[in-house]
C-alpha positions as CSV (number, residue, x, y, z in Angstrom):
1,X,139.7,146.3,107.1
2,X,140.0,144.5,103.8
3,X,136.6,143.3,104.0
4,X,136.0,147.0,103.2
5,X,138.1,147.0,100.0
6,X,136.3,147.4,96.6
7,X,137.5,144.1,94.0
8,X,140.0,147.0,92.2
9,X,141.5,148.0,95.8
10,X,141.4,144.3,96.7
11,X,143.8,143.5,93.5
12,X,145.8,146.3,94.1
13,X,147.2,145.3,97.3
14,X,147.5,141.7,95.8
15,X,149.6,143.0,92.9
16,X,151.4,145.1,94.9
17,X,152.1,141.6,97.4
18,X,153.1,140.5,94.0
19,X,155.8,143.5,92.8
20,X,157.5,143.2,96.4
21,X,158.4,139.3,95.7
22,X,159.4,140.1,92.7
23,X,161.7,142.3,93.2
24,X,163.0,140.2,96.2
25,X,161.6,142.9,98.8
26,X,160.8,141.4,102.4
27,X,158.4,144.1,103.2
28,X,155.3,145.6,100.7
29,X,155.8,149.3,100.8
30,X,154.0,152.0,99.2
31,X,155.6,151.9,96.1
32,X,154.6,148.5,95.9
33,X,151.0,149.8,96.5
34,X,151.5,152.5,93.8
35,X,152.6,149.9,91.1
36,X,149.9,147.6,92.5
37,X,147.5,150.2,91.6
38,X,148.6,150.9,88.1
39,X,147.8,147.3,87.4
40,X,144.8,147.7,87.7
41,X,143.9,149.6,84.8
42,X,140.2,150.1,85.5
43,X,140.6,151.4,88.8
44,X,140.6,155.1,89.9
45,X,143.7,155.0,91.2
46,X,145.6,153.8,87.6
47,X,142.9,155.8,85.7
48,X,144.7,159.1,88.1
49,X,147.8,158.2,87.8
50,X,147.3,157.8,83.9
51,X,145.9,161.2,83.5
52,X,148.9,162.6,85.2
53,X,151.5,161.5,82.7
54,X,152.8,158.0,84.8
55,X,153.5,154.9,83.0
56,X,154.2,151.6,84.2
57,X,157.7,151.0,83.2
58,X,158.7,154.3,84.6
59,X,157.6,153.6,87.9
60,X,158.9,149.9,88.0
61,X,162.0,151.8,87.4
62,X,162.0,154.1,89.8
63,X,161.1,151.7,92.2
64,X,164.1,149.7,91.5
65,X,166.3,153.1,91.7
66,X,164.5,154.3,95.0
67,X,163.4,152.1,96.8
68,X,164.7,151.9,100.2
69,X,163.3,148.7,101.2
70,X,166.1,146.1,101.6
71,X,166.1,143.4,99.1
72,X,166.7,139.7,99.8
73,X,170.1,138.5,98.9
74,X,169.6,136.3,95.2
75,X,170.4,132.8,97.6
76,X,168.1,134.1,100.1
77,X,165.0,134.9,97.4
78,X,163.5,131.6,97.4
79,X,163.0,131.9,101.0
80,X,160.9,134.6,101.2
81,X,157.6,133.5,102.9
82,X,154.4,133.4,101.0
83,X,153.6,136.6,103.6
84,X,155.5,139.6,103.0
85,X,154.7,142.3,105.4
86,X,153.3,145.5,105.1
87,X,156.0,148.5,106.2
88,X,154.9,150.7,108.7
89,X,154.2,153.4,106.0
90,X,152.4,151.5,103.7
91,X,150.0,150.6,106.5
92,X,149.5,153.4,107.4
93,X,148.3,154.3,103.7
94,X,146.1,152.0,104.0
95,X,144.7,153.1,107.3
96,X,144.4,156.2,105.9
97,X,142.5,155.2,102.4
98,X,139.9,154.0,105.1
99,X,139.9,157.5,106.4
100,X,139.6,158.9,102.9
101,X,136.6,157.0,102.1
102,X,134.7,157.6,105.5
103,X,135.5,161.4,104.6
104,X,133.8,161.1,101.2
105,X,130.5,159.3,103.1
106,X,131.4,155.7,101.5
107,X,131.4,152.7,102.7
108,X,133.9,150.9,100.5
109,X,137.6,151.8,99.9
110,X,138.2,152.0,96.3
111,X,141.9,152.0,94.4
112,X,141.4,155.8,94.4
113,X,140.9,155.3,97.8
114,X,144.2,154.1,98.4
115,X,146.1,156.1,96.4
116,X,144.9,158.9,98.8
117,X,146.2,157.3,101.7
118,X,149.5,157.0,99.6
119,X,149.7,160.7,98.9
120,X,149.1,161.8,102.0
121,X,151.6,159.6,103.6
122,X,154.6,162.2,103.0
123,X,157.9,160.8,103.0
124,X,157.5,156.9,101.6
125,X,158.9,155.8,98.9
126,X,155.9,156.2,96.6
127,X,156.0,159.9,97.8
128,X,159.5,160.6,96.5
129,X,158.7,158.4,93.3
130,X,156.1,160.6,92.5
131,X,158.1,163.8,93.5
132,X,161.0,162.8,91.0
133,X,158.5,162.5,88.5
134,X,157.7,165.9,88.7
135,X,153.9,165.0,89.8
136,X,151.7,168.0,91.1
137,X,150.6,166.2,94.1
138,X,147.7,168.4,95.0
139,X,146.3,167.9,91.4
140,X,146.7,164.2,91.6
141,X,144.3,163.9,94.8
142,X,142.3,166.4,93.0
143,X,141.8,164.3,90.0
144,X,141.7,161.2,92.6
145,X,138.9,162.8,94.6
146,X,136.8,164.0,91.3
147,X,137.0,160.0,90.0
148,X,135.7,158.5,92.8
149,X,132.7,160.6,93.0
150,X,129.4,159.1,92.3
């Protein structure tokens, strides 16, 4: 499926391989994905979550006050493989950015792409971040949707 992913979607999902190990996460989960996206500032998905009032130190935050994904005890950090898994939600976000770009007729999944799948992936953790935030979901994938149009 990745073979599908545009360079900015491509990134995301490294950065967000990036913000699990950092944080001493064993598994990539959607908030991951949503803080891999805003790193990539030219993308659609950071250009929408920018026009809806989200910052990048905010959501690291949250992340580290939500996030339900267990991290690896300080000794045990270094031993976190080079692979970190994807939860179950996060891939099913990404199953479901695929979904979102077949809808829209295109052939590559773009960031916006994934932040689609994200949203409509109710109950992760990227879900309740937002939700905390006081983000108007429906205008987010409206404003997704409208910057990945051609």
């Amino acid at each position: 499926m990745f073979e599908r992913f545009s360079e900015d979607a491509r990134r995301a999902v490294v950065n967000a391989q990036t913000e699990a190990r950092e944080a001493g996460h064993r598994v990539i989960g959607t908030e991951h994905l949503l803080l891999g996206l805003y790193a990539e500032p030219g993308g659609s998905g950071a250009r929408s979550l920018r026009e809806h009032g989200l910052a990048a130190p905010a959501l690291r935050e949250a992340v580290g006050r939500t996030s339900v994904l267990s991290a690896a005890p300080a000794r045990r950090r270094a031993r976190i493989s080079a692979h970190i898994p994807f939860s179950r939600p996060a891939k099913k976000a990404l199953r479901l950015s695929l979904r979102a770009a077949r809808t829209a007729d295109q052939r590559t999944i773009h960031s916006g792409h994934v932040l689609l799948g994200i949203l409509a992936t109710p109950g992760a953790g990227a879900s309740r971040i937002l939700a905390d935030a006081g983000v108007d979901i429906g205008a987010l994938r409206t404003t997704t949707r409208d910057l990945l149009e051609p």
